[in-house]
Backbone as a ProteinNet text record, in pm:
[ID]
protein_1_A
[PRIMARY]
XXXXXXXXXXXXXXXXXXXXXXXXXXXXXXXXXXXXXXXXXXXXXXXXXXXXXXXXXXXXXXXXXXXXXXXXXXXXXXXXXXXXXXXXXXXXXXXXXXXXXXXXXXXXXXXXXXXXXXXXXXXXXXXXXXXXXXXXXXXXXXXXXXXXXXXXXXXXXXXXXXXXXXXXXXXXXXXXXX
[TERTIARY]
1227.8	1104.8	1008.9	908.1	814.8	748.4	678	637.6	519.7	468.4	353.2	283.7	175.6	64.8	-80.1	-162.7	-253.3	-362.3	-494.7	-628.4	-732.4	-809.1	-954.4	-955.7	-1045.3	-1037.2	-1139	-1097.8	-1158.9	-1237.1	-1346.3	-1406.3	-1277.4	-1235.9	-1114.5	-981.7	-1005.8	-923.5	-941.1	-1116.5	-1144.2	-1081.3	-1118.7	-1022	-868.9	-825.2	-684.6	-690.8	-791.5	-812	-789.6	-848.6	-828.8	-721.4	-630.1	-504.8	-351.3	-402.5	-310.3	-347.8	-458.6	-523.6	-409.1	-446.4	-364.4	-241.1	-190.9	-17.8	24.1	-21	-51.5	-21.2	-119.6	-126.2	-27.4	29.6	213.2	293.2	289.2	321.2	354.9	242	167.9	231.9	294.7	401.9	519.8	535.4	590	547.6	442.2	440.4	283.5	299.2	168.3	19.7	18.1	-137.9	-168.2	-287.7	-386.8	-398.7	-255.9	-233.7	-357.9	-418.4	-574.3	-694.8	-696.3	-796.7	-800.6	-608.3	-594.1	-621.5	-581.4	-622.3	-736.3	-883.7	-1005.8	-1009.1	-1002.4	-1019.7	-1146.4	-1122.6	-1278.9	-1279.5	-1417.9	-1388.4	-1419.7	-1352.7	-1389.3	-1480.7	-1614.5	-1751.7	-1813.3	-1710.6	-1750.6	-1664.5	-1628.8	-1518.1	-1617.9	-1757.3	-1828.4	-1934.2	-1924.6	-1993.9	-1911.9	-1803.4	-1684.2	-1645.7	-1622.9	-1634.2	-1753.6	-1864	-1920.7	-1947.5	-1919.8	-1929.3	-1826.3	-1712.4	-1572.9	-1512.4	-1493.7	-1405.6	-1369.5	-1270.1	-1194.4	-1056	-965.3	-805.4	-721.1	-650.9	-554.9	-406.4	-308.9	-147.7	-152.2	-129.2	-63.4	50.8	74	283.2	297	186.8	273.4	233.3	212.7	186.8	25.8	-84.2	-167.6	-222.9	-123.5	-170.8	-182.9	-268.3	-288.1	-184.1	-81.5	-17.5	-74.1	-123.2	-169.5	-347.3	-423.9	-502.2	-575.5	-670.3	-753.1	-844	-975.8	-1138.6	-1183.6	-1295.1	-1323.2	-1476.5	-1560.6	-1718.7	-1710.2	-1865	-1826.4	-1955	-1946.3	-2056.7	-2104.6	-2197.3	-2201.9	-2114.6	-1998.8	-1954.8	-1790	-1830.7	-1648	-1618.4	-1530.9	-1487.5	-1438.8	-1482.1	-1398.8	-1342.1	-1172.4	-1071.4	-1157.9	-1170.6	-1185.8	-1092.2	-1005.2	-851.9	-779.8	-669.2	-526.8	-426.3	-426.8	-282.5	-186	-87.4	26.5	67.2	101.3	168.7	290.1	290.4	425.4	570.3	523.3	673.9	742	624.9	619.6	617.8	599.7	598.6	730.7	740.3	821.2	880.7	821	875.6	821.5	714.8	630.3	532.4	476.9	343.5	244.6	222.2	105.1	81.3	197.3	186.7	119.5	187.4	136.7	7.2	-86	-177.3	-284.5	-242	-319	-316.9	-218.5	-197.9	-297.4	-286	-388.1	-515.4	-598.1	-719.6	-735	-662.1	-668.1	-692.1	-603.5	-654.7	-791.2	-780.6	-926.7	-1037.5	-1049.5	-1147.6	-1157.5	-1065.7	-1041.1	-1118.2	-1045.4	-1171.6	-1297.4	-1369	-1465.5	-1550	-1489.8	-1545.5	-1593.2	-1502	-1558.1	-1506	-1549.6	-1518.1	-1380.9	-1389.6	-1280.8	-1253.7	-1199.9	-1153	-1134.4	-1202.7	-1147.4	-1153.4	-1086	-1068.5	-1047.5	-1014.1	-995	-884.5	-761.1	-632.7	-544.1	-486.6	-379.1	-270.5	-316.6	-228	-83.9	-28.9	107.8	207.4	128.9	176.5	266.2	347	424.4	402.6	306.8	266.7	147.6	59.5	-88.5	-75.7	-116.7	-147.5	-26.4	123.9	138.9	227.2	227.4	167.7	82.5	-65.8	-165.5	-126.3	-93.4	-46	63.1	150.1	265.3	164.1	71.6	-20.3	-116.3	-126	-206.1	-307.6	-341.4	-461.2	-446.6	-554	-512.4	-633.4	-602.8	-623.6	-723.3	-866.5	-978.3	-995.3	-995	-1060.1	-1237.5	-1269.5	-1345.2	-1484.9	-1465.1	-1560	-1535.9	-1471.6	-1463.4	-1520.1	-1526	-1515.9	-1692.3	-1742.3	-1896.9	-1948.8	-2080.9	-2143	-2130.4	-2107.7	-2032.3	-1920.3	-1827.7	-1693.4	-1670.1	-1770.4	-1735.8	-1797.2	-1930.4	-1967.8	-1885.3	-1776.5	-1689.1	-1597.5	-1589.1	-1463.2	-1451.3	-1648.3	-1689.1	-1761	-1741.3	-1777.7	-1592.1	-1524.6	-1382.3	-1341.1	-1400.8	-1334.9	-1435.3	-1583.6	-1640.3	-1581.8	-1454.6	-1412.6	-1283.6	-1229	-1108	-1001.1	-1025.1	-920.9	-943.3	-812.7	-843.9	-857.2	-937.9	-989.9	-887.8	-798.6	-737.2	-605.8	-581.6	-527.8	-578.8	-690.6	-740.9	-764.8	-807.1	-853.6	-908.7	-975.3	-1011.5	-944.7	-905.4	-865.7	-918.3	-889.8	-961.9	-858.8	-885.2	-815.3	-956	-902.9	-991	-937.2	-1045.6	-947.9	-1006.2	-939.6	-985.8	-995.4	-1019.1	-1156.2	-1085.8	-1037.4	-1001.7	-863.2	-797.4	-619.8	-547.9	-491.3	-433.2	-261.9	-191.3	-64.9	-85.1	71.2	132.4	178.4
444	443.8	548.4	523	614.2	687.4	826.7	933.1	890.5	925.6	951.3	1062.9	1040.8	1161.6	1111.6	1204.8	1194.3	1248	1120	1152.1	1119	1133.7	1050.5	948	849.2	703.3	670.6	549.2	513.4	407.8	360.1	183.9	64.5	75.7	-35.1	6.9	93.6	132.3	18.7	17.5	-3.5	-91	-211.3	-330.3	-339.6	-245.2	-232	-155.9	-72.4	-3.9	-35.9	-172.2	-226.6	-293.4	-326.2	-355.2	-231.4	-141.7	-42.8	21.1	-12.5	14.9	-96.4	-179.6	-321.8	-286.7	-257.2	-287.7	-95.5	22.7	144	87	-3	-38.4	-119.2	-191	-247.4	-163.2	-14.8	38.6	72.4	55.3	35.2	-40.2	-151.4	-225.9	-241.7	-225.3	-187.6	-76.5	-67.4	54.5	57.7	91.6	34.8	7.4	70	93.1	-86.3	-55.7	-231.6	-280	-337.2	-348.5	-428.7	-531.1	-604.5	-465.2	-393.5	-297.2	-222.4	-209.8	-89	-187.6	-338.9	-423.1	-418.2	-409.4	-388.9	-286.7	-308.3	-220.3	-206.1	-81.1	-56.4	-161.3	-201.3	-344.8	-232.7	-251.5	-194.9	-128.4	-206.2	-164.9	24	-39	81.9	225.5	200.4	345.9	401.5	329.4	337.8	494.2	509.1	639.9	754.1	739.2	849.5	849.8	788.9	759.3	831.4	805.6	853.4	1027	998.7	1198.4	1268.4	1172.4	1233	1311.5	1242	1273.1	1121	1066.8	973.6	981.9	985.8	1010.7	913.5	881.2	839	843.5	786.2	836.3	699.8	709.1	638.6	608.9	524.8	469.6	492.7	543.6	606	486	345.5	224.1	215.1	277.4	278.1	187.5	156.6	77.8	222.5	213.3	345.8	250.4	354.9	325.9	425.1	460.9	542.9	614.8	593.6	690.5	781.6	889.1	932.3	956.8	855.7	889	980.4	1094.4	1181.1	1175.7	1247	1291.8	1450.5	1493.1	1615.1	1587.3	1701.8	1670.4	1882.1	1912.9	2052.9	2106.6	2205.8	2290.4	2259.3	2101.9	2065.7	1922.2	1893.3	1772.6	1687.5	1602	1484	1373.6	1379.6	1256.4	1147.9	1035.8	905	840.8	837.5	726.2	848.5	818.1	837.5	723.1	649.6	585.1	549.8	526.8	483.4	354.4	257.8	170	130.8	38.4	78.9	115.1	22.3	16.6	179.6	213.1	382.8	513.8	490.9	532.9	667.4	773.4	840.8	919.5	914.1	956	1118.8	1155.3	1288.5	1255.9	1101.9	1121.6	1144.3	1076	1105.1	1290.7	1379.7	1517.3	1555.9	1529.3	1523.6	1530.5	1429	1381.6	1462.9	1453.5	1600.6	1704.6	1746.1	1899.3	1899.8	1810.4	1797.5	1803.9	1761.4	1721.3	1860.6	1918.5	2060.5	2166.3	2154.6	2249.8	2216	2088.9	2075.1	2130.6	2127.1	2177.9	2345.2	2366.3	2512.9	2543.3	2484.7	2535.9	2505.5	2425.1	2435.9	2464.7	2564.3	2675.5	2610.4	2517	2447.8	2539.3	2476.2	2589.5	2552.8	2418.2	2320	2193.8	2125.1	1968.8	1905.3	1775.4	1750.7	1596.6	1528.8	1402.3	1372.6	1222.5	1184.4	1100	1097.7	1014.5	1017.1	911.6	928.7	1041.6	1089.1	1223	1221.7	1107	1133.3	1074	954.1	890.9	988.7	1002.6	1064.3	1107.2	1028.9	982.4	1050.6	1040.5	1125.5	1231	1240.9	1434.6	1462	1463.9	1563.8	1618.9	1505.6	1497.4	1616.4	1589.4	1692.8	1840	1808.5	1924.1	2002.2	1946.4	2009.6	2104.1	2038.3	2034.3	2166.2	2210.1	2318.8	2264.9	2167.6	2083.6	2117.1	2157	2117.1	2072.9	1984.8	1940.2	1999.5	1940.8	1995.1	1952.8	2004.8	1948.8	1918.1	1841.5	1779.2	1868.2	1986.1	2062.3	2145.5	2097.2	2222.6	2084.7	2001.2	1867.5	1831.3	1915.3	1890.3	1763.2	1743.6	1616.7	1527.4	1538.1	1457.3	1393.5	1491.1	1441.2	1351.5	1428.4	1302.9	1189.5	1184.1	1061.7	939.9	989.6	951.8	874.4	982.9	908.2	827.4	835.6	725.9	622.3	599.3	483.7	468.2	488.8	431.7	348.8	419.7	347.4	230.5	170.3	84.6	-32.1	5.9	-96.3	-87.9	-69.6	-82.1	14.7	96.4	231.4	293.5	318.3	355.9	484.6	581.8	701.9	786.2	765.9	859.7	868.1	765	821.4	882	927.6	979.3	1100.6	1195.7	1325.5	1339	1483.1	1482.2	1640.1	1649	1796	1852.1	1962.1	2072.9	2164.5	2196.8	2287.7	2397	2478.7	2597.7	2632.7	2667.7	2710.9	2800.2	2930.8	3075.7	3085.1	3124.7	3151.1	3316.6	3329.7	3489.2	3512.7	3399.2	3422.1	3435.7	3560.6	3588.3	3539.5	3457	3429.3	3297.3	3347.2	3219	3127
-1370.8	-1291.9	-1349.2	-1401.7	-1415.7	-1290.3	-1337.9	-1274	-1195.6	-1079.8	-1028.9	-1090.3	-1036.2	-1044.1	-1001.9	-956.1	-907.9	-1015	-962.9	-1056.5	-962.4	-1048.3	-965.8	-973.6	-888.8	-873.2	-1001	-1030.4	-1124	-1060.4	-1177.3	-1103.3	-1090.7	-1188.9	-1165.8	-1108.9	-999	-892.3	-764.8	-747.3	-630.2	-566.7	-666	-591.9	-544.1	-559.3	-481.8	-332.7	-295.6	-244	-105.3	-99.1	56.4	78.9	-66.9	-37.5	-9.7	-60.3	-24.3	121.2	174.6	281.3	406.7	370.7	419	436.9	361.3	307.5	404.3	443	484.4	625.1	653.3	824.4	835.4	768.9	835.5	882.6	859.3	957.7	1104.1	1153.3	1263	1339.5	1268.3	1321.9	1433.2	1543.5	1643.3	1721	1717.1	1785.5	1874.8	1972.9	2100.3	2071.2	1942.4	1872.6	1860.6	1858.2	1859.7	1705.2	1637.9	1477.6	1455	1548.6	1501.7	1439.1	1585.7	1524.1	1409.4	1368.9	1241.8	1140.3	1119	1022	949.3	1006.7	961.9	823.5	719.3	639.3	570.9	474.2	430	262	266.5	168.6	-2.9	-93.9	-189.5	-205.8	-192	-260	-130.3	-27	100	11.6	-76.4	-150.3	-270.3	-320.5	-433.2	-397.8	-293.5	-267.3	-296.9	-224.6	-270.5	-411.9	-505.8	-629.4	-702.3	-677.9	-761.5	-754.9	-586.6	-543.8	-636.2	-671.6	-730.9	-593.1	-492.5	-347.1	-297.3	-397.9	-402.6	-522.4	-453.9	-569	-541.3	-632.7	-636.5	-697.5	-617.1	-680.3	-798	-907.8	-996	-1024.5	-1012.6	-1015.5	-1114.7	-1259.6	-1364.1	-1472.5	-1456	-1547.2	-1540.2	-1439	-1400	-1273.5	-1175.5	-1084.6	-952.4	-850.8	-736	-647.1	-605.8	-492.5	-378.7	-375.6	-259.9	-298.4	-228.6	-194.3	-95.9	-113.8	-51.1	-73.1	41.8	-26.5	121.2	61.6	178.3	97.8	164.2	170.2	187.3	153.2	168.2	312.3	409.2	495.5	513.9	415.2	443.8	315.2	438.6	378.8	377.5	433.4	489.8	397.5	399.1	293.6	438.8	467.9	564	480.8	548	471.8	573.2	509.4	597.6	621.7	481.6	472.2	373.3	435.7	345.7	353.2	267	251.5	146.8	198.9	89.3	120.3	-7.7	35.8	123.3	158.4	282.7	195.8	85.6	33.1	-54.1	-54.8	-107	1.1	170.1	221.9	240.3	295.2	324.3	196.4	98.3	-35	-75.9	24.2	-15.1	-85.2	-83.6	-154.1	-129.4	13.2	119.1	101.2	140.3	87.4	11.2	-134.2	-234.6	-272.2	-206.5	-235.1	-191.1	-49.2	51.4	7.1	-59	-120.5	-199.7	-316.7	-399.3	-339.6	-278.5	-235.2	-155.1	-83.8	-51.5	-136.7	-230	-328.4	-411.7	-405.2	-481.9	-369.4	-273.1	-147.7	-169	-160.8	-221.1	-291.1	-416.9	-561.1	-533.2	-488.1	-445.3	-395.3	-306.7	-216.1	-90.8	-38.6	112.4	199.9	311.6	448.5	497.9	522.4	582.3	542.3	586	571.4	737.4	742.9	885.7	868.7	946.9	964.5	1144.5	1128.3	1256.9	1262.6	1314.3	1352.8	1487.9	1474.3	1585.4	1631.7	1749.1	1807.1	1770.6	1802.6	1850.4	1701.3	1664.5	1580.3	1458.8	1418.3	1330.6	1218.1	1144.1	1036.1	1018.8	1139.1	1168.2	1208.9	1339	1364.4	1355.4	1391.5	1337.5	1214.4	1130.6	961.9	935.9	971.6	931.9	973.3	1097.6	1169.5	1078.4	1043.9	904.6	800.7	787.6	667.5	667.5	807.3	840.6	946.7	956.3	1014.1	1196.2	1255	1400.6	1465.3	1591.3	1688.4	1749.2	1736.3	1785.6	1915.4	2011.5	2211.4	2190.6	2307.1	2274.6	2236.3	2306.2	2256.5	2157.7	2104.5	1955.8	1834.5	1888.8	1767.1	1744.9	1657.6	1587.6	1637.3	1643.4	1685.1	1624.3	1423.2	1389	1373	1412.3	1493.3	1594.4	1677	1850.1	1775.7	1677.9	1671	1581.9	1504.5	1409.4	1508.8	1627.4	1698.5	1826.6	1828.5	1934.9	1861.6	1729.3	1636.7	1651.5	1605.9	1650.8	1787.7	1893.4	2034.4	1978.3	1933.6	1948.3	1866.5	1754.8	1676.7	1730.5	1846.4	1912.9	1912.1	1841.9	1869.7	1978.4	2069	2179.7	2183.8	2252.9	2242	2299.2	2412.6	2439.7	2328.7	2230.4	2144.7	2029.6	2003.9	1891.1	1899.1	1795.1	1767.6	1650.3	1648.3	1554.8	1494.5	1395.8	1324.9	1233.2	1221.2	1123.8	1044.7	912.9	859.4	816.5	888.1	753.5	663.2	544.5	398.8	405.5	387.8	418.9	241.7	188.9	85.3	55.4	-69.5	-59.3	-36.4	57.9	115.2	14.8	-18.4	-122.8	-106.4	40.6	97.4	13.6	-36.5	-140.2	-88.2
[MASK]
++++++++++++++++++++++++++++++++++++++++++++++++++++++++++++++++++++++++++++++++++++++++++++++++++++++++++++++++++++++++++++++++++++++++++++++++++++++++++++++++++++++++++++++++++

């Protein structure tokens, strides 16, 4: 089996993008969440902004196909993940980690403030995944106007709100702890 590793997305990434997106949400699979609503994915050409910002990565199975990615924006001084996924069949292996680690440290070097996204509380996989990760759980008033608005554009495409959140990592800038 050849090695993973992570790069930037390329143009002839994209088109897989909504299939590893796809194949991420079989997950979802047994479990109370509305699998119609998680189905909706983002269609290729919606990943061409993150791409060109260069805040789009991907894991390479090593032959050059992405089994996993993550595209984020920067908004300010903060990088927001939109999607993270892995294929299902790659799931549980430490890549999703991996990947985050990476994209963390790249935020780092960059001199951002934070990173924040929006996912499911309870789900295993989501918060508290991130939560492992350093990430926590913003209440509703700690969550920026673009936050609540991220995650009241969610309840309108069927994610239900009392399962969602939104989290934050700060990257302290200077932390000399290894």
């Amino acid at each position: 089996m050849t090695s993973t590793f992570i790069r930037p997305a390329v143009e002839s990434d994209l088109p897989h993008l909504p299939e590893i997106e796809r194949s991420a949400s079989d997950a979802f699979r047994g479990t109370d969440l509305d699998v119609e609503a998680l189905a909706n994915v983002t269609p290729a050409e919606g990943w061409r902004g993150a791409l060109r910002a260069g805040t789009l990565w991907v894991m390479d199975d090593g032959a050059g196909e992405p089994i996993a990615f993550l595209g984020a924006e920067t908004a300010g001084e903060e990088l927001h993940i939109r999607e993270l996924d892995v294929v299902l069949d790659r799931q549980g292996q430490g890549l999703g980690r991996r990947l985050l680690a990476h994209v963390i440290a790249w935020a780092r070097a960059a001199r951002l403030k934070a990173m924040t996204l929006t996912t499911f509380r309870t789900v295993p996989w989501n918060g508290p995944f991130y939560a492992s990760m350093g990430f926590r759980a913003l209440s509703p008033a700690e969550a920026s106007p673009r936050l609540a608005e991220i995650l009241e554009n969610e309840a309108r495409q069927g994610l239900d709100p009392a399962q969602r959140c939104a989290m934050r990592l700060d990257l302290h800038r200077g932390d000399s702890a290894s």
